[in-house]
Kinemage of the C-alpha trace (Angstrom):
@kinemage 1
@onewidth
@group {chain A} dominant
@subgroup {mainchain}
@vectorlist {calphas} color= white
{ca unk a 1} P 18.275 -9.027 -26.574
{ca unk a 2} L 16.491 -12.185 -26.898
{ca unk a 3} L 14.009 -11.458 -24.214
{ca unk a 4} L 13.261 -7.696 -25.478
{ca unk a 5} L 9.715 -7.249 -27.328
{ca unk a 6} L 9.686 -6.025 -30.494
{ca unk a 7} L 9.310 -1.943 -29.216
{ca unk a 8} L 11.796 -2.906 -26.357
{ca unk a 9} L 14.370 -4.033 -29.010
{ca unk a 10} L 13.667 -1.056 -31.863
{ca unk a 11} L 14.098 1.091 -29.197
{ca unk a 12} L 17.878 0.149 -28.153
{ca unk a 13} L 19.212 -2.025 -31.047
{ca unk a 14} L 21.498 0.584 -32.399
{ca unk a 15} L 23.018 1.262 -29.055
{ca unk a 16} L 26.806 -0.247 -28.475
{ca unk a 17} L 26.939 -0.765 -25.162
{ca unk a 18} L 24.275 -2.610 -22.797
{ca unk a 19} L 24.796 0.290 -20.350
{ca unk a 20} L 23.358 2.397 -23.080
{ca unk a 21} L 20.164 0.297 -23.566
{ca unk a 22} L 19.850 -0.475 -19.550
{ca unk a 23} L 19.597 3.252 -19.252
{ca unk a 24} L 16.805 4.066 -22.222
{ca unk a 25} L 14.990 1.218 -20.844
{ca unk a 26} L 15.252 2.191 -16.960
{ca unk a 27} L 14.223 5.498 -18.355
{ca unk a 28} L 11.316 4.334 -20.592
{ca unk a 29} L 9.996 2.327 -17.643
{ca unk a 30} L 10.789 3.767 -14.304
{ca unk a 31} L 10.959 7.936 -15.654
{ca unk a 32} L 13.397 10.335 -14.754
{ca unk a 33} L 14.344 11.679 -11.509
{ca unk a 34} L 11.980 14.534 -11.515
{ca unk a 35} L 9.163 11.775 -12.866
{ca unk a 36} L 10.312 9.513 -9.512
{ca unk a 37} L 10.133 12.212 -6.748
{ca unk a 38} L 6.336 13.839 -8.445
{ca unk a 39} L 5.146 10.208 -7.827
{ca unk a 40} L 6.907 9.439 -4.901
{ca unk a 41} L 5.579 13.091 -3.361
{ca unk a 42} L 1.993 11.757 -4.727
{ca unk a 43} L 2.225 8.275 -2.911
{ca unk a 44} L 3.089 9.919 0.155
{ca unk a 45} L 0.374 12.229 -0.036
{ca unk a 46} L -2.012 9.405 -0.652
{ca unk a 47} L -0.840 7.071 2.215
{ca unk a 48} L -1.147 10.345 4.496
{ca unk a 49} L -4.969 10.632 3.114
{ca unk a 50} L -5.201 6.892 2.937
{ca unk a 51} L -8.962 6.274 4.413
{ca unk a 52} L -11.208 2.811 4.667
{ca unk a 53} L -14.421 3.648 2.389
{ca unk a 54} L -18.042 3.620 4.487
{ca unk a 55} L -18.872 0.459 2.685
{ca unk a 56} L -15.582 -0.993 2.044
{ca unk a 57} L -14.429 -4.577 3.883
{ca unk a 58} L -10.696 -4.736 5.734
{ca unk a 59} L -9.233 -6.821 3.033
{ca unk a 60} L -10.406 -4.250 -0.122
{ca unk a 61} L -9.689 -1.859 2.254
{ca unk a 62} L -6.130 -3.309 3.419
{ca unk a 63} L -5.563 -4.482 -0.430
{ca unk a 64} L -5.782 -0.609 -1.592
{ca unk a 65} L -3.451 -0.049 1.430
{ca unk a 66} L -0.536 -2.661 0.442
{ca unk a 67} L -0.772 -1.142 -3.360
{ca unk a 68} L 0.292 2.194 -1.937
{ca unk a 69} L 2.489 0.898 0.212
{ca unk a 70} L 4.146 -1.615 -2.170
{ca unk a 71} L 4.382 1.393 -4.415
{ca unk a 72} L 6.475 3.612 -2.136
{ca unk a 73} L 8.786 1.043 -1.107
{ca unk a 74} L 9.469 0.655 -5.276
{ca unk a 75} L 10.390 4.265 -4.897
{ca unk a 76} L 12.325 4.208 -1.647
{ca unk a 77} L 9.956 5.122 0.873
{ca unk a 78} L 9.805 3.153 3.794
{ca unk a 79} L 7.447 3.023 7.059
{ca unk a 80} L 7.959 0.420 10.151
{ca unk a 81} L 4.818 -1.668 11.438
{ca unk a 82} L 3.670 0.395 13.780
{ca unk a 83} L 3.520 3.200 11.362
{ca unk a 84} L 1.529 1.284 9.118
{ca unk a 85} L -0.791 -0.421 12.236
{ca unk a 86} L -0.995 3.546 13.330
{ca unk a 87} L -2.136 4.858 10.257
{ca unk a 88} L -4.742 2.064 9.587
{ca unk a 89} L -6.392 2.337 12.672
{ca unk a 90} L -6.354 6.171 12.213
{ca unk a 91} L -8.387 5.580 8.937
{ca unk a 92} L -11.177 3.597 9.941
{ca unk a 93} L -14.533 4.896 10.316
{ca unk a 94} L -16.279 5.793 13.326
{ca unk a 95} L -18.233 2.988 13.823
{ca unk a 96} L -15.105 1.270 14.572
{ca unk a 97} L -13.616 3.448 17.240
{ca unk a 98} L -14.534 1.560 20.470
{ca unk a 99} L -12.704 -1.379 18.231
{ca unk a 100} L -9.706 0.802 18.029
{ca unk a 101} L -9.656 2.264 21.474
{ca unk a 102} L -9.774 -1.541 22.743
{ca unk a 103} L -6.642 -2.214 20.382
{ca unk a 104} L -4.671 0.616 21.493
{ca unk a 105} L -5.653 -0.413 25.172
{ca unk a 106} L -5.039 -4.131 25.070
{ca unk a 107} L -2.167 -4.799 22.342
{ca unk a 108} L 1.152 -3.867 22.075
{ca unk a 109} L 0.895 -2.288 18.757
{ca unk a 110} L 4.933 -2.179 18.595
{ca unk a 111} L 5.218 -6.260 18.552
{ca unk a 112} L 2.108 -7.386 16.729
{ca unk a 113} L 2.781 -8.186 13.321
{ca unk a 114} L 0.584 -6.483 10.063
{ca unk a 115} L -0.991 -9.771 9.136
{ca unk a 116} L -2.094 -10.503 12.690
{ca unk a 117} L -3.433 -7.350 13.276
{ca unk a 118} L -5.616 -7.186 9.655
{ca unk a 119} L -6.490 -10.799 11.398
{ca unk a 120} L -8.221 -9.183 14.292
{ca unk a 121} L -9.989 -6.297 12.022
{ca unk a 122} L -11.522 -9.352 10.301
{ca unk a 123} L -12.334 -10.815 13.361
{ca unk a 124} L -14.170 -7.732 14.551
{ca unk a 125} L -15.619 -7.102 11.080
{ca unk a 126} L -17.774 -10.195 11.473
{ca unk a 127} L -19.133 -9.400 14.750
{ca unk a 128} L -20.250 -6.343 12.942
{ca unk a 129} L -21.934 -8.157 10.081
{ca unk a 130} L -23.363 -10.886 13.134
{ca unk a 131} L -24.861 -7.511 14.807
{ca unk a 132} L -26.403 -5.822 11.900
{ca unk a 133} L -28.132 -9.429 10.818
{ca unk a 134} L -29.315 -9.900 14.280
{ca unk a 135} L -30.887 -6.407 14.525
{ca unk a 136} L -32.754 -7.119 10.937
């Protein structure tokens, strides 16, 4: 009870039991059932839309991606590497497809890890930036 704020604590203080108060505040906090599988249908829609923004760099870009993904693993949605490497190189824009077609060519998108993969996006990102400085 100790560690409860004040609205945490008025909220359950009359209850008798602590499964009583675990459930108003798993409740209050996480939402009902219904409340869980609307955002988890949400999430999923918005990983399945998930896009990298025109102007947008790979680590905003893969920052926004982690959010959702964090968010769906809360919920109990789950997607392997490759599913995740998959769906990022799906959403980049077409300036980067002769990147991606090179990936898909030369890597074996099954072992390589998330980080390592982001890694080489960066990589290519500032060969990008080098190329649009040198034609200025």
């Amino acid at each position: 009870m100790c560690a409860l704020t004040e609205d945490e604590y008025t909220k359950v203080h009359n209850f008798k039991s602590v499964k009583q108060m675990w459930d108003t505040l798993a409740l209050t906090y996480e939402g009902s059932t219904e409340v869980k599988r609307n955002k988890l249908s949400l999430l999923t829609r918005k990983y399945e839309l998930f896009e990298m923004e025109e102007n947008e760099s790979i680590q905003i870009m893969f920052d926004r991606f982690q959010t959702i993904v964090n968010e769906l693993s809360f919920l109990g949605r789950t997607y392997d590497n490759f599913h995740h490497i998959d769906k990022i190189l799906r959403s980049l824009p077409r300036k980067w497809r002769p990147q991606v077609t090179a990936l898909r060519a030369s890597k074996d998108l099954q072992k390589l890890s998330l980080e390592e993969f982001i890694g080489l996006l960066k990589v290519h990102e500032l060969e990008l930036q080098q190329d649009e400085v040198g034609r200025k």
